[in-house]
C-alpha positions as CSV (number, residue, x, y, z in Angstrom):
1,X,0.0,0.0,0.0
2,X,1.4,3.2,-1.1
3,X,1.9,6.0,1.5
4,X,-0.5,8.9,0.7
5,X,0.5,11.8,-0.6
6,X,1.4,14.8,1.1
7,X,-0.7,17.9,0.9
8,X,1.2,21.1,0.0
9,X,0.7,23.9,2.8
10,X,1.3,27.1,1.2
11,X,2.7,30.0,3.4
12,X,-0.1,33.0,4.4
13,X,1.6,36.6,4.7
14,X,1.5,38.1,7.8
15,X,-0.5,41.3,8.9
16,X,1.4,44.3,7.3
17,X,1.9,45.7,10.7
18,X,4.1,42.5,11.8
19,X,6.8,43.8,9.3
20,X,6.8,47.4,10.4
21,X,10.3,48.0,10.4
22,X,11.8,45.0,9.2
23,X,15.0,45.3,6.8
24,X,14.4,43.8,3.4
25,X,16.9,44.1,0.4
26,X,16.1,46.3,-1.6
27,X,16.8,45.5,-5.6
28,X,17.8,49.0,-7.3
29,X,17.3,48.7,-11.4
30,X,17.2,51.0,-14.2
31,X,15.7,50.6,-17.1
32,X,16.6,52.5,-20.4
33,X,17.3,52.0,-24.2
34,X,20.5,53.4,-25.3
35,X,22.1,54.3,-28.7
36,X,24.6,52.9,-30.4
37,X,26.1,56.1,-32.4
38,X,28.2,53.5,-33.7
39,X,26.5,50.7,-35.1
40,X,23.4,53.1,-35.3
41,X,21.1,50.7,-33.8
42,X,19.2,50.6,-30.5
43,X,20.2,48.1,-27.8
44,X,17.6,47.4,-25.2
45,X,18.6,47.4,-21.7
46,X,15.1,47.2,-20.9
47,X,12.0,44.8,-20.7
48,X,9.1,45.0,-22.3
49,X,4.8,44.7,-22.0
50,X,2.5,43.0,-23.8
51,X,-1.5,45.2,-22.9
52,X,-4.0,46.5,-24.5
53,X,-3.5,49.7,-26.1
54,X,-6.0,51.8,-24.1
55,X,-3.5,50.5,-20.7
56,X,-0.3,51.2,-22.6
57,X,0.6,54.5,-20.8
58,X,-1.4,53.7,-17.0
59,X,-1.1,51.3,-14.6
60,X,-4.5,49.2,-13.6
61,X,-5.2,46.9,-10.9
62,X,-6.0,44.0,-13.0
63,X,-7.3,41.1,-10.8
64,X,-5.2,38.5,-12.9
65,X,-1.8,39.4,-12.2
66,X,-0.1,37.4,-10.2
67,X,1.1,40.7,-7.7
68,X,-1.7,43.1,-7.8
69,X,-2.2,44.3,-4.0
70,X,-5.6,42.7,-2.6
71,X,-6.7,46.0,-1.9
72,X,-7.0,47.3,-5.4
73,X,-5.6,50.4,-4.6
74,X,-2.1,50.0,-6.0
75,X,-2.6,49.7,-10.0
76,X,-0.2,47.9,-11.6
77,X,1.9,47.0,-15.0
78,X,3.5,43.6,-15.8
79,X,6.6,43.4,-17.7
80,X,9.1,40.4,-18.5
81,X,12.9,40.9,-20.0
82,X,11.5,39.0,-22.8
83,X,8.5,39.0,-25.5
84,X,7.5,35.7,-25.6
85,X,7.7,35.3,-21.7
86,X,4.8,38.3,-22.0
87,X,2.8,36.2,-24.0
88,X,3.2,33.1,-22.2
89,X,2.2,35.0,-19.2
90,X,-0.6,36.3,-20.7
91,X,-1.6,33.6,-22.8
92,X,0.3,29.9,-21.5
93,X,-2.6,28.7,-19.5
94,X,-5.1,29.6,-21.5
95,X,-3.0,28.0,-24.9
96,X,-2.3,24.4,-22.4
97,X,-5.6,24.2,-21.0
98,X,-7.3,24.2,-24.8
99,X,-4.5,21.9,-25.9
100,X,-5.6,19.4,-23.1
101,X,-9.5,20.0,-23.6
102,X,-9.6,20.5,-27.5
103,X,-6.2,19.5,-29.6
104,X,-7.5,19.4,-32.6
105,X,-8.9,22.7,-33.2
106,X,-7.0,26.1,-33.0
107,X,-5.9,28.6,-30.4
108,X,-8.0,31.0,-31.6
109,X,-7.4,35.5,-30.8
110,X,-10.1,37.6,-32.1
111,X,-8.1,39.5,-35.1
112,X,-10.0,42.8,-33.9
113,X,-8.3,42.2,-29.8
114,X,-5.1,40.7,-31.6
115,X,-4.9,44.3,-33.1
116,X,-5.6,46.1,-30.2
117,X,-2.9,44.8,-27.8
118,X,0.3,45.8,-28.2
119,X,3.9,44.7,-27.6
120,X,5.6,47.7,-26.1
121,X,9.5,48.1,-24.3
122,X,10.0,50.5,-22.2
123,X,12.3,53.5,-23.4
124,X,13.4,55.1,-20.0
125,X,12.3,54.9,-16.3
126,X,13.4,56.1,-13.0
127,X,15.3,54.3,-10.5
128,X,12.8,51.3,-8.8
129,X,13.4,49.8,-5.3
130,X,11.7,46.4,-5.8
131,X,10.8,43.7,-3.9
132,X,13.4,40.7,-5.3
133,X,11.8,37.2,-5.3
134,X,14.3,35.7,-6.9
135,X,16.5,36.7,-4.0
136,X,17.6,33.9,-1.5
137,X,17.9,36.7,1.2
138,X,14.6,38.1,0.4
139,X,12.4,34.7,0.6
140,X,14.2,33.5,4.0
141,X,13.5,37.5,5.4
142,X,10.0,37.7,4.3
143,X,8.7,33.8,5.1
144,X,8.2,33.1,1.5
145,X,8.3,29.9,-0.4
146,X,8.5,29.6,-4.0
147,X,5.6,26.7,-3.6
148,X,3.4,29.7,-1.9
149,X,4.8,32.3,-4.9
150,X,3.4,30.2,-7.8
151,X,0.6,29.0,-5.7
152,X,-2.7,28.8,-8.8
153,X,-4.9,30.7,-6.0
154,X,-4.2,34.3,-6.9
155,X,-5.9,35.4,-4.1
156,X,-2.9,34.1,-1.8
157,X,-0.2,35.7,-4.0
158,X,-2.3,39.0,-4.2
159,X,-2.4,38.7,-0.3
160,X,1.5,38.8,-0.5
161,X,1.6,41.7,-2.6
162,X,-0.5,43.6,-0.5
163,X,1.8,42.5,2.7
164,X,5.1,44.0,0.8
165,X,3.0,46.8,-0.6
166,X,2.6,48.2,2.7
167,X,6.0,47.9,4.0
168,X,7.9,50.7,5.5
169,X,10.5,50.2,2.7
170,X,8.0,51.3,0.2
171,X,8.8,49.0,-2.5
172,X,7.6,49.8,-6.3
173,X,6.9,46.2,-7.4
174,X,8.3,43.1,-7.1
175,X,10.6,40.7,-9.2
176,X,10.2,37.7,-9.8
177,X,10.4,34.3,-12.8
178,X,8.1,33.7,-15.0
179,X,6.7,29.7,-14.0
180,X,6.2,29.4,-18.0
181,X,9.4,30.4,-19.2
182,X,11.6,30.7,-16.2
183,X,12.3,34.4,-17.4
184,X,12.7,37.5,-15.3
185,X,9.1,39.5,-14.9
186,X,8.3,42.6,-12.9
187,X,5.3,43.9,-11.9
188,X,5.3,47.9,-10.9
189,X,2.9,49.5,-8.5
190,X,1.6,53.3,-8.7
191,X,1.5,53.9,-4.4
192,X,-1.4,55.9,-3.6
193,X,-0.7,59.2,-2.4
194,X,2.0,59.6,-4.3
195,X,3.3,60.5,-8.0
196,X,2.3,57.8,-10.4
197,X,5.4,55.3,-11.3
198,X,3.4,54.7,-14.9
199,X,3.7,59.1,-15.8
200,X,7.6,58.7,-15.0
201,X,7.9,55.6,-17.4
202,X,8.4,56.5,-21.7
203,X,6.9,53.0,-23.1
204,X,8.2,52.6,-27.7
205,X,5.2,50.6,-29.3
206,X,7.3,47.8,-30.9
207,X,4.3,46.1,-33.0
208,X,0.5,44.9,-32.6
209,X,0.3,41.4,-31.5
210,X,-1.4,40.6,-34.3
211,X,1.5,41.4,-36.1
212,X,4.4,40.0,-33.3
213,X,5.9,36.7,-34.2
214,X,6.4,35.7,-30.7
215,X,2.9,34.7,-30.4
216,X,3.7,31.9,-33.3
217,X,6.7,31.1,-32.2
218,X,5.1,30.1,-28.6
219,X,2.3,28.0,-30.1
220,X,4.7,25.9,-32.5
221,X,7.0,25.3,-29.4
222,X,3.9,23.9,-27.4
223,X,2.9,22.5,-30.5
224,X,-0.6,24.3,-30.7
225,X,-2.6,25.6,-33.5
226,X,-2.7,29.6,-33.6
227,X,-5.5,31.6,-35.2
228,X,-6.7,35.4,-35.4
229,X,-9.6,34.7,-36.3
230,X,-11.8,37.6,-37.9
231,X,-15.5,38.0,-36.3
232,X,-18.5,37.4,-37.9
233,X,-19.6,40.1,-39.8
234,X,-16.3,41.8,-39.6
């Protein structure tokens, strides 16, 4: 008879004020584009955003990211150092779960969203504190578990966000790797009460995603179907 299995306990965050005044490290990044006068080409020092247009120049506190504060009151923007790890953050479970449920039959995007959203790296910034997940130091300091930081209940992630939100350290976001891709992803906070992070931050339209290859490139590597499909009556 086989032993059964053990049930995973992931970690709950503590009240805010129980971290008044801890020390945390604190990750300092910039992110720019530069010129090369040289070779008179652009090389990105930055990361990039996959959102619909209408969100390309705020922040939102969109319920399904991973790191939006529980409280909706910090709105947020989710970047990764690489274009496909945006749209396998934006698109991987969706893409496996209709792999598992319908394999035959394309991934479909409405053409009309496809065009709509666009990939976008950002140009400039200011200096950001962050929260570092990827940070030994950081995980043992805060209590945190990587089981517990890609738990599937958002809820208990978002709970976490809210708990470092609030710290005296006033981070702007936290960092952290993509589960899909293993990739480096960020998500920034505008604080209440203060100037918005997302006015201080100069975002270069790359290309619609309609349009972006990465989004082909991650359905052959799953080995899905992709379609933008145009609506009826369109």
């Amino acid at each position: 008879m086989s032993a059964p299995e053990a049930t995973r306990e992931y970690r709950e965050p503590p009240p805010p004020e129980k971290l008044k005044g801890t020390y945390c490290p604190v990750l300092s990044v910039v992110k720019i584009t530069r010129v090369d006068k040289v070779a008179r080409a652009k090389i990105s020092l930055s990361w990039h955003r996959l959102c619909a247009d209408v969100h390309s120049r705020t922040c939102y506190p969109s319920r399904n990211s991973r790191f939006t504060p529980a409280s909706w009151e910090f709105p947020c923007a989710c970047y990764a150092e690489t274009p496909t790890t945006c749209f396998a953050e934006k698109y991987g479970d969706q893409m496996v779960k209709h792999i598992a449920n319908t394999p035959n039959a394309p991934f479909t995007i409405p053409a009309a969203t496809a065009a709509a959203i666009g990939l976008y790296e950002i140009t400039e910034s200011p200096a950001l504190n962050l929260c570092d997940l990827t940070d030994e130091r950081t995980l043992l300091r805060l209590g945190l578990d990587l089981a517990t930081v890609y738990a599937l209940d958002l809820s208990l992630t978002q709970r976490w966000a809210e708990t470092i939100a609030r710290m005296d350290i006033k981070y702007d976001g936290i960092r952290y790797r993509s589960r899909h891709t293993g990739k480096l992803c960020e998500v920034l906070w505008d604080r209440p009460a203060a100037k918005a992070l997302s006015a201080q931050i100069t975002t270069d339209r790359q290309m619609p995603l309609l349009d972006a290859p990465l989004a082909w490139e991650v359905a052959a590597i799953v080995n899905a179907r992709l379609s933008f499909a145009m609506e009826p009556g369109a």
